[in-house]
C-alpha positions in Angstrom: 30.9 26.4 135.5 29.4 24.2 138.2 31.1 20.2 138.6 28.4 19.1 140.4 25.2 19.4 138.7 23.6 16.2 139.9 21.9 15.6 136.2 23.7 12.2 135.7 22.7 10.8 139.0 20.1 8.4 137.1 22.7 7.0 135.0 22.5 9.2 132.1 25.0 11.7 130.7 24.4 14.5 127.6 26.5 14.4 124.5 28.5 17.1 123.1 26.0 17.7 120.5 22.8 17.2 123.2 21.7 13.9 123.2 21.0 11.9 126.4 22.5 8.7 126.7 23.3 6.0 129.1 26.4 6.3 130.6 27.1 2.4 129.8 26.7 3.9 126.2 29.2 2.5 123.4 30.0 5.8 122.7 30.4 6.9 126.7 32.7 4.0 127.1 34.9 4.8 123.9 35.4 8.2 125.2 35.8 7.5 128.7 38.5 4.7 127.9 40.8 7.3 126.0 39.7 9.7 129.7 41.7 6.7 131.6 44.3 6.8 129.2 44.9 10.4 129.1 45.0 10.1 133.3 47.4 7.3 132.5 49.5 9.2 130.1 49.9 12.2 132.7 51.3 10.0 135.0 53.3 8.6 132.6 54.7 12.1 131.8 55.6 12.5 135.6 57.5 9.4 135.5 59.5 10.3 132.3 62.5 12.6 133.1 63.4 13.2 128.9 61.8 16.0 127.7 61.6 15.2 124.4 59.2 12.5 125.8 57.8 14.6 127.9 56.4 16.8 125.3 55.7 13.4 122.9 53.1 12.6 125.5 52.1 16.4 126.4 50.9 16.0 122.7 49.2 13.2 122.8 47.4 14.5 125.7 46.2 17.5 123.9 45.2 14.9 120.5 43.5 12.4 123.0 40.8 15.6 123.8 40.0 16.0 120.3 39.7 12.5 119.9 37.3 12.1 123.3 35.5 15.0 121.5 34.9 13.3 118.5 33.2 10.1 119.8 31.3 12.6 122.1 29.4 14.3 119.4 26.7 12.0 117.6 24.0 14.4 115.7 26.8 16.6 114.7 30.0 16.7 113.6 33.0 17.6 116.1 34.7 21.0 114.9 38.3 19.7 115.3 38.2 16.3 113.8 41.6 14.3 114.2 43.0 14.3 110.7 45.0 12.3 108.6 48.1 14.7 109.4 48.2 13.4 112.7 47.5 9.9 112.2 50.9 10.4 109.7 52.8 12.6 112.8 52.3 9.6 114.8 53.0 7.0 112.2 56.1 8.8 112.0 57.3 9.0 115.6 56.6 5.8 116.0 58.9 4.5 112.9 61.5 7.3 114.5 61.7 5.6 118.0 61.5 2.0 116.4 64.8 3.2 114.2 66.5 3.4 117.8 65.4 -0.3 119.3 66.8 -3.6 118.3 64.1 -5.9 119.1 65.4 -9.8 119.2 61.9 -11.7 119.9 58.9 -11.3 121.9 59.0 -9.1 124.9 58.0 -9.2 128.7 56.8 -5.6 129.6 57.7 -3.4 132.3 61.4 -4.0 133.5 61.5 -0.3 134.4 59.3 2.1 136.2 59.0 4.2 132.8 58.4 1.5 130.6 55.8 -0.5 133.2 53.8 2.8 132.9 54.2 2.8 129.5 53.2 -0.5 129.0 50.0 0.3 131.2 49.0 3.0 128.6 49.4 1.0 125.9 47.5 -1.8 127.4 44.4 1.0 127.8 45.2 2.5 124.3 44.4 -1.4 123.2 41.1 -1.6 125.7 40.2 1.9 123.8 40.5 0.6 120.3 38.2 -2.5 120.9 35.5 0.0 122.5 35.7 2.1 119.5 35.7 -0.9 117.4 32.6 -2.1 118.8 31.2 1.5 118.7 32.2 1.6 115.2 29.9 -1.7 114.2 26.8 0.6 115.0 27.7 4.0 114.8 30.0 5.9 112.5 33.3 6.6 113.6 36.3 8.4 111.6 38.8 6.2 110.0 41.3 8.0 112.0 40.3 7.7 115.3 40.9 3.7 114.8 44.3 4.4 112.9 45.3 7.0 115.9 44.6 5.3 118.0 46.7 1.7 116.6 49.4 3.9 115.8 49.3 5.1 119.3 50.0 1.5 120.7 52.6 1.0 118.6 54.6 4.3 119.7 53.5 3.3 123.5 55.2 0.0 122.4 58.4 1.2 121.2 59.5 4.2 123.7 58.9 1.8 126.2 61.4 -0.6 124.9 63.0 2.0 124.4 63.3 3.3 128.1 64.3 -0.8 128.6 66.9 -0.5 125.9 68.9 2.3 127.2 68.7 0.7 130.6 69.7 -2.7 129.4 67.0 -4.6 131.0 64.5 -5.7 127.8 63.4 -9.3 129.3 62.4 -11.3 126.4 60.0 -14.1 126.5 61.3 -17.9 126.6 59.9 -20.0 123.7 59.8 -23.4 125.3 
């Protein structure tokens, strides 16, 4: 497998299925949002010393390709569609960790290096959802790609209170 092919080099890229696009396409900059994340997410796993969050992110790693593989495949569908079942495993974790943080008003993010990186994803999880949104307005996109990936927020939300919790430094927001 050659990297360096030079066939984008006028500003066009080839979908999964074999369609050339622009690479300021909706549906390149969908995909290559949840890219950044998943770069994001690694370096959010480096940061993280539990495991069990360690291999919470591992996994959504390994969803975040199917997902990228999804929006890359116009003409045809993907073979290994996100389903409802992980939509629900996420929905899940996320009401898991929100079971363990006592929330008292709004919050200021990252008051500790895992949460600020934490916080980071989420804030490119949220970028990733309007691109897909927007996608979604003129092209077909699968229900649970947009509830995966709002679900994912939310979890990116809560295990980095979470990290704030255990440390005691959640900063909340003044209302004045």
């Amino acid at each position: 497998m050659s990297i360096t092919t030079a066939k984008g080099d006028s500003g066009n890229t080839t979908l999964l299925t074999g369609e050339l696009v622009r690479k300021d396409d909706l549906r390149v900059e969908a995909y290559g949002t949840l890219d950044e994340l998943d770069a994001h997410l690694g370096e959010a796993r480096q940061a993280v010393s539990e495991e069990n969050v360690r291999q919470i992110l591992l996994e959504i790693q390994q969803d975040l390709f199917r997902l990228m593989g999804e929006l890359a495949c116009k003409s045809k569908p993907y073979a290994h569609p996100v389903t409802e079942e992980e939509v629900n495993k996420l929905t899940d974790r996320a009401r898991e960790w929100e079971q363990k943080v006592h929330l008292e008003g709004l919050v200021i993010p990252g008051n500790t290096p895992q949460s600020a990186k934490l916080d980071v994803c989420r804030t490119i999880t949220r970028r990733a959802e309007r691109r897909i949104v927007t996608l979604s307005q003129s092209e077909p996109v699968s229900d649970f790609i947009l509830q995966y990936i709002n679900r994912l927020s939310d979890l990116l939300f809560i295990l980095a209170r979470w990290f704030e919790q255990k440390e005691g430094a959640i900063l909340y927001a003044k209302n004045k």
